[in-house]
N, C-alpha and C positions, 0 to 999 in steps of 0.2 A: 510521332507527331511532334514538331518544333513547337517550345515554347518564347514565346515572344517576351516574356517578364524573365527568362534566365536571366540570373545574374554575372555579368561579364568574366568568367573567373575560369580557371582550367578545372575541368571534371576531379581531377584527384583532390584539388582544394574543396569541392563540394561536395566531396563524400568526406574529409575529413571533419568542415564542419557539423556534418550531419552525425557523423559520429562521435563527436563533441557533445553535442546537444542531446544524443541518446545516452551515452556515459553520466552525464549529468543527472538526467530521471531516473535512471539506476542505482546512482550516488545518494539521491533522494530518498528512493524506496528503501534502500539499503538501512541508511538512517535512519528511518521510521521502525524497523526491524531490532535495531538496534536501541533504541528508545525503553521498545516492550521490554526485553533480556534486560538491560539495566533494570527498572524498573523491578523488575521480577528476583534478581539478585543482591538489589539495594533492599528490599523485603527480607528477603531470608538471612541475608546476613547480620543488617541490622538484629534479627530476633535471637541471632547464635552469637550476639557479640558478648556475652557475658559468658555460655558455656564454652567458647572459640578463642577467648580473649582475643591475642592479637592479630592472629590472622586473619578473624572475619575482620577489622575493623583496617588490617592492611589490605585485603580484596576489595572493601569498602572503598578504599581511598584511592584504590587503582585504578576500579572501576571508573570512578568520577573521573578523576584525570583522564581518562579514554575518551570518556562523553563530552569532555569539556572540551578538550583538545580535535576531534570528529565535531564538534559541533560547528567550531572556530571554521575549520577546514569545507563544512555544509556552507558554512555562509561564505567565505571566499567563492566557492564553486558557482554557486547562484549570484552572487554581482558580479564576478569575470564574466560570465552569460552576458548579464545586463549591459556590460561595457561595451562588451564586443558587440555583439548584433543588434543594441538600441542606440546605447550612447555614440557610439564611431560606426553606426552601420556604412556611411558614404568614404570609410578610407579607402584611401586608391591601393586596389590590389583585393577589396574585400577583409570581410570578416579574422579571417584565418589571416591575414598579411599584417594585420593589428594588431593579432594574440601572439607574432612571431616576433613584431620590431617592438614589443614593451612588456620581454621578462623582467626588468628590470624593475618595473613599477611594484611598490609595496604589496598589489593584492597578489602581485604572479608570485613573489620572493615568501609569503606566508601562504600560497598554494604545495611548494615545494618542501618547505620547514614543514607545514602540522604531517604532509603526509608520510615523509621520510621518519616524523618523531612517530608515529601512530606504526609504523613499521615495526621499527626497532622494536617498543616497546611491545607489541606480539610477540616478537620472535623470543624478549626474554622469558615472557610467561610460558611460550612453548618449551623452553630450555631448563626452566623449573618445573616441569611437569616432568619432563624428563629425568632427570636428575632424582625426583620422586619415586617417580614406577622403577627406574630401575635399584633403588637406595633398599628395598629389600631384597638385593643379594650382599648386600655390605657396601659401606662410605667407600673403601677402598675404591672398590666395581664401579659405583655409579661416579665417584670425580673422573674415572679413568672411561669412562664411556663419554662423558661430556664435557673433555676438556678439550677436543679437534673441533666439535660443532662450537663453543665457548672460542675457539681461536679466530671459526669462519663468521661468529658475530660482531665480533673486533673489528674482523677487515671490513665487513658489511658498513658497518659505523662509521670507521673512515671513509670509504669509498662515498659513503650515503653522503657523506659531507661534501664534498668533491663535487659529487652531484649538481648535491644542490645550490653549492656556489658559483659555477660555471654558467648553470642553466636559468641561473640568474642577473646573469653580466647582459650589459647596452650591447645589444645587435646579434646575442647569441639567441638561444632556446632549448626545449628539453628536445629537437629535430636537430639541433645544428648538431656536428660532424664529433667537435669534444666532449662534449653535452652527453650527445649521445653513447659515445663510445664509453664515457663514465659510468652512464646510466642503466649501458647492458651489462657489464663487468656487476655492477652493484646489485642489480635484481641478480644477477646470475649465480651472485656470490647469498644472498638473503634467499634467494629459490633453496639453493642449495644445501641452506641450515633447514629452512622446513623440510625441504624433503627427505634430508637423512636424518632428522628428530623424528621426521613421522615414521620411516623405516624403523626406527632405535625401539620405540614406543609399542609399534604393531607388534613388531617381535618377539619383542620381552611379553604382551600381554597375550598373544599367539602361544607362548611357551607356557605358560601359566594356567590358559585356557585347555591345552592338551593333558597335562598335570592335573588338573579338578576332573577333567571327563573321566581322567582312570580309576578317581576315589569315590565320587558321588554322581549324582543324576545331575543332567545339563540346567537345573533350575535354580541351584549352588548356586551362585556366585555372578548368576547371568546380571544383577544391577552394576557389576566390573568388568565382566568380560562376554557380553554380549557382542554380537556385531556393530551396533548400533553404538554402544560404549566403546567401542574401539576406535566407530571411525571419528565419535567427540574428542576422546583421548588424545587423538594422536593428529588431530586437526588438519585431517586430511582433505577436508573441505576448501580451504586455501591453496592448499601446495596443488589441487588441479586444475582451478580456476591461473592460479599464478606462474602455472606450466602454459598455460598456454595464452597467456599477457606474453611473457619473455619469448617465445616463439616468433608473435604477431609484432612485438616493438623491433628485435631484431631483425626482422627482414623489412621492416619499417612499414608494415601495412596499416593504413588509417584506424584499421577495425579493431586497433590494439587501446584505442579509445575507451570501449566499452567493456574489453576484458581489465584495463586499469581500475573503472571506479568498481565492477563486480569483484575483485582481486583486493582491492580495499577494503569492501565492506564484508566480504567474506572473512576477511583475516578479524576482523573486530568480533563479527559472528561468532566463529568460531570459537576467541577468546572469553567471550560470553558464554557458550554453553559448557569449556572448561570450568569456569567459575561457577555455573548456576548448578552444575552438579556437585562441586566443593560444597557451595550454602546447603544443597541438599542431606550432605554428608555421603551421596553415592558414590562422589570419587574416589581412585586412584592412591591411599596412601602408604607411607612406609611400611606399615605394621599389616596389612591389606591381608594379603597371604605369600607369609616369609617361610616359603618350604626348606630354603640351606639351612635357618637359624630354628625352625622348629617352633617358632611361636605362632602356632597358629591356635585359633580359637579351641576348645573344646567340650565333649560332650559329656555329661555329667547325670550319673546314676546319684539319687541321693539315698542316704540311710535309712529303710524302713523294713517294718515288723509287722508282721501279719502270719497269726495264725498258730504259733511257734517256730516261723522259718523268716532265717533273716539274710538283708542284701547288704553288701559293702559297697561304698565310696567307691566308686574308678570313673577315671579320665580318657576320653578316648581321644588321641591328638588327631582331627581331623576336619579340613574348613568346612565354617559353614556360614550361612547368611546371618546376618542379621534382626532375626523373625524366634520368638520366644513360641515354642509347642510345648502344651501336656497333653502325654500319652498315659489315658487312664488305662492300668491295669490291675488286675484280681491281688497280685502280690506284690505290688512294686510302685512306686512313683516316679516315671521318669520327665527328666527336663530338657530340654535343648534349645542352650543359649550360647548367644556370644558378648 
């Protein structure tokens, strides 16, 4: 059935608006998601900032710079809306032919800035996380596991720059031809650091996971090396959302719309529940279980007398959670701490 109210415009321009306008409430929702995690990790850190010193109070400060910067980025999103389909609805060509002839306008040029900085700044938290899980096999191992992914954030950075300057020039867009070809190169190159940080990540803690199975029972160690902990870890959440943005932008299908603002706010997500496991103290770190160096926790018989018969002191090197047991028995006190 013909509509008589369509508005004069080629069908692919009115599924990209539509996709436009769906990317955006998903931008929203996202946000609000985001809000809570903050929220949630400005708590716990704040209350660890005296036993955490500088860390929690640097997560602290990160965090905000996220929100602040995601927030900035929420409100451009919702008044480029307002421009396009209220304020300029009658420009000739539609909606979409007004969001293409005014990159150049301050709200388009800090659309492209907060999300390009709100990128980068995931990728290095992912890249420090990395650097972490794998720092207990030695400083050595871990600079030399992340100094290729450290090269491919570099190029990211400039390319991201490029980007954004291009797709903000009179008469181009993030559709026009250089714009674009920036734009694939740059997610392809920033894909490409998540996805082999999150391979770097699973693997190392995949390795680690197999190792505890063969010492103790799967309920060890499972607040680190759960599945569930893995796939936070290694913020695999992102890299599948943003596998398939760079799919859908590269063959330039509209519908790359709404895997951009899920791809953004996922990337935020994600760095959130890195962090909200840090404030917990459940994450990931160096001293975690360092089975080359041997410092792992231990199990500890203590000295007691009963009866006429007595128990010595020994250490048994082998991980364990962090959960204090006494095991009452007839001759002996045992403990088990880390």
């Amino acid at each position: 059935m013909s509509n008589a109210w369509r508005p004069d415009e080629p069908a692919y321009d009115i599924f990209l608006e539509r996709t436009f306008l769906a990317g955006d409430f998903i931008s929203g929702l996202g946000y609000g998601v985001q809000i809570v995690l903050y929220a949630s990790c400005a708590i716990f850190l704040w209350k660890t900032r005296r036993s955490r010193g500088r860390q929690s109070l640097f997560l602290l400060l990160y965090t905000t710079i996220l929100l602040s910067i995601e927030t900035i980025f929420s409100a451009v999103q919702a008044r480029t809306v307002q421009v396009i389909y209220i304020d300029n609805r009658n420009y000739p060509g539609g909606p979409w032919a007004y969001f293409l002839a005014t990159q150049n306008l301050p709200i388009n040029v800090m659309f492209y800035a907060t999300l390009f900085i709100l990128t980068f700044l995931s990728d290095l938290l992912i890249l420090w996380r990395c650097w972490i899980i794998w720092g207990g096999s030695g400083t050595r191992i871990s600079y030399a596991v992340v100094s290729f992914p450290l090269i491919l954030v570099i190029a990211s950075f400039a390319m991201g720059t490029l980007w954004t300057l291009q797709s903000s020039q009179p008469g181009l867009s993030l559709y026009s031809a250089l714009p674009m070809a920036y734009g694939t190169s740059y997610y392809v190159i920033s894909l490409s650091v998540n996805i082999l940080l999150t391979v770097l990540i699973t693997v190392r803690l995949v390795m680690y996971r197999r190792k505890i199975s063969k010492i103790l029972p799967s309920i060890h160690g499972n607040h680190y090396l759960s599945l569930a902990a893995i796939f936070v870890e290694s913020a695999a959440l992102y890299s599948i959302i943003a596998l398939a943005f760079i799919i859908s932008y590269a063959v330039n299908n509209p519908i790359n719309q709404i895997f951009l603002s899920m791809a953004s706010s996922a990337q935020q997500i994600a760095g959130y529940l890195i962090v909200y496991r840090l404030a917990e103290g459940r994450a990931w770190n160096k001293s975690t279980f360092e089975f080359e160096g041997t410092l792992l926790p231990t199990l500890q018989f203590h000295h007691s007398k009963s009866a006429g018969t007595a128990m010595s002191e020994s250490n048994l090197e082998t991980p364990v959670d962090r959960t204090t047991y006494f095991l009452p028995h007839a001759r002996a006190h045992q403990t088990h701490t880390v």
